[in-house]
RODRENBA-594016 format. One record per residue (C-alpha): residue in three letters; residue number from 1; x, y, z. Coordinates in steps of 0.5 Angstrom, whole numbers, plus 500, padded with zeros to 3 digits. Last residue first. Example, Ala and Ser with C-alpha at 12.3 -4.5 7.8 and 13.67 -1.06 7.14 Angstrom:
REM RODRENBA-594016
<type:SER, seq:2, east:527, north:498, up:514>;
<type:ALA, seq:1, east:525, north:491, up:516>;
//
This chain:
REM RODRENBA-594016
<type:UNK, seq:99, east:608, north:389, up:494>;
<type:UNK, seq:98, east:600, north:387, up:494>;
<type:UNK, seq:97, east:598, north:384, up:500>;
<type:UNK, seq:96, east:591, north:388, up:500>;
<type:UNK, seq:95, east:590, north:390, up:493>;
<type:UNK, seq:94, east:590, north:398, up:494>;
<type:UNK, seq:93, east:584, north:403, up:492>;
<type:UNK, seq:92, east:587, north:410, up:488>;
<type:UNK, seq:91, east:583, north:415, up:492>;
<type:UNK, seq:90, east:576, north:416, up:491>;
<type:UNK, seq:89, east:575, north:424, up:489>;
<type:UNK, seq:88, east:575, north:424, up:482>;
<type:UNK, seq:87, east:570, north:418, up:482>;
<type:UNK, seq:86, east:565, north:421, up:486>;
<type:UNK, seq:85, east:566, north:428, up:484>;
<type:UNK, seq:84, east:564, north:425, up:475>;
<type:UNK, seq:83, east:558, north:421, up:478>;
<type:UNK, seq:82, east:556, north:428, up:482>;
<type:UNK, seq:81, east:556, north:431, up:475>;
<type:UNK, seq:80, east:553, north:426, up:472>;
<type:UNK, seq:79, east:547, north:425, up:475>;
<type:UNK, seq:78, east:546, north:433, up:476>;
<type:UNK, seq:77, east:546, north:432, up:468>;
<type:UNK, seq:76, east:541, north:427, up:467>;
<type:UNK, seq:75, east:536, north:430, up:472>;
<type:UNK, seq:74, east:537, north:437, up:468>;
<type:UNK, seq:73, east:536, north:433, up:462>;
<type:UNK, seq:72, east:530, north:430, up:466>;
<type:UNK, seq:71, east:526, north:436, up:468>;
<type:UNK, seq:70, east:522, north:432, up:472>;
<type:UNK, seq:69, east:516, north:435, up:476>;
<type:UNK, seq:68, east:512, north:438, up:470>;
<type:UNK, seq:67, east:513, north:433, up:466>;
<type:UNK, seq:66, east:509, north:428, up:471>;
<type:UNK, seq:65, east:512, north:425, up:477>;
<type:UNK, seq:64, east:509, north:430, up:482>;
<type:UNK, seq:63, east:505, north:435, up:478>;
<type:UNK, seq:62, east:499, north:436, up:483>;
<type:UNK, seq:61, east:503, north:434, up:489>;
<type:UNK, seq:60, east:508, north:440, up:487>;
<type:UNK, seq:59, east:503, north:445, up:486>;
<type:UNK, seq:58, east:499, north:444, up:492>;
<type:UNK, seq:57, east:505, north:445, up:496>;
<type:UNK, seq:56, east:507, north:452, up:492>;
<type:UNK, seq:55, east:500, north:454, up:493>;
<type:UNK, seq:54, east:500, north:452, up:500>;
<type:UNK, seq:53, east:507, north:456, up:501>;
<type:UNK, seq:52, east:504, north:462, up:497>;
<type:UNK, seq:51, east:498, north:461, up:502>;
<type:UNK, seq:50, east:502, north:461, up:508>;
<type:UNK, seq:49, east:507, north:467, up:506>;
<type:UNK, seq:48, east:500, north:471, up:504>;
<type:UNK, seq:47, east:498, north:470, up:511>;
<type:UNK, seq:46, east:505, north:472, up:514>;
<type:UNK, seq:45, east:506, north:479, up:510>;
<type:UNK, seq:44, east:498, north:480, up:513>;
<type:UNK, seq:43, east:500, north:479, up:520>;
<type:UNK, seq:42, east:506, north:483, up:520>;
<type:UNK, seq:41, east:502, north:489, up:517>;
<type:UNK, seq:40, east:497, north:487, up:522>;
<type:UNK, seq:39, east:502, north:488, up:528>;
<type:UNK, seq:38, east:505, north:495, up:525>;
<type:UNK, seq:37, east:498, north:498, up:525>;
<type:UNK, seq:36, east:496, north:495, up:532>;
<type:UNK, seq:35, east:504, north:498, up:534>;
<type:UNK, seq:34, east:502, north:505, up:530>;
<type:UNK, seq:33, east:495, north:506, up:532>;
<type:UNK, seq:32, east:497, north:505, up:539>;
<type:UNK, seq:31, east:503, north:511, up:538>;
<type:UNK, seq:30, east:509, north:509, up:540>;
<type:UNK, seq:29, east:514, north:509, up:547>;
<type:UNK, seq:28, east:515, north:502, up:547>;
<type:UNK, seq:27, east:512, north:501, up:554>;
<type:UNK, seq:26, east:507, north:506, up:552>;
<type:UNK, seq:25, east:504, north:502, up:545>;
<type:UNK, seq:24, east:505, north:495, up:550>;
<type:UNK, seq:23, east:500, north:498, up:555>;
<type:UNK, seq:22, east:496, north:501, up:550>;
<type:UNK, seq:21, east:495, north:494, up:546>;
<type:UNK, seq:20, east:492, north:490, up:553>;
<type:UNK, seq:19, east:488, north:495, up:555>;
<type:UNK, seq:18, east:484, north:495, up:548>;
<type:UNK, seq:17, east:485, north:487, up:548>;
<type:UNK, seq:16, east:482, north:487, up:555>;
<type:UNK, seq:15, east:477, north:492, up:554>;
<type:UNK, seq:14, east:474, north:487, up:547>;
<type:UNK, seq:13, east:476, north:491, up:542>;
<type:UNK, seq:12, east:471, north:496, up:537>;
<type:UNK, seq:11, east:474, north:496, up:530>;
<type:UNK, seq:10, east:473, north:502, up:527>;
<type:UNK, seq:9, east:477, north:502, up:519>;
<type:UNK, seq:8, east:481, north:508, up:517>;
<type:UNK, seq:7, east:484, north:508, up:510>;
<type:UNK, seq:6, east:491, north:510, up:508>;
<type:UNK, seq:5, east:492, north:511, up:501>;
<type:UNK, seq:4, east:499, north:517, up:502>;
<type:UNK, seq:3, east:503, north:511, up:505>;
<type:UNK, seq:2, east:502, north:507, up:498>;
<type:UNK, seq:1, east:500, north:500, up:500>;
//
């Protein structure tokens, strides 16, 4: 949102949340609108981060094992790659009682 488009919205509170947010807007020393402001940003960032990871999730299951899940050139050559490491990285092996 845009700092020059805010809205007001009247939420009537129940007096012990009302109490409750007052009392932790003075001990931060800022204005209540600014600490229940900042407290629903934070809220709304977290909601849409679990909806894009339900998203992602569902996404995922949807296309699991399907052209959409295995990009099978990209899987080939993870493989080799990591077959080219393991063999460059073994030592020479050596016969036991071999001289």
């Amino acid at each position: 949102m845009q700092p020059s488009q805010k809205r007001n919205f009247h939420v009537p509170l129940p007096d012990a949340l009302y109490q409750f947010l007052s009392l932790e807007a003075e001990r931060r020393r800022q204005p209540t609108t600014t600490l229940v402001r900042e407290v629903l940003e934070e809220w709304v960032q977290r909601l849409r981060a679990q909806a894009l990871h339900s998203e992602i999730a569902n996404y995922a299951a949807r296309h699991a094992g399907t052209s959409m899940d295995i990009d099978a050139e990209l899987e080939a050559a993870g493989v080799e790659l990591l077959v080219e490491r393991s063999v460059k990285s073994k030592p020479p092996s050596r016969k036991a009682g071999r001289k």
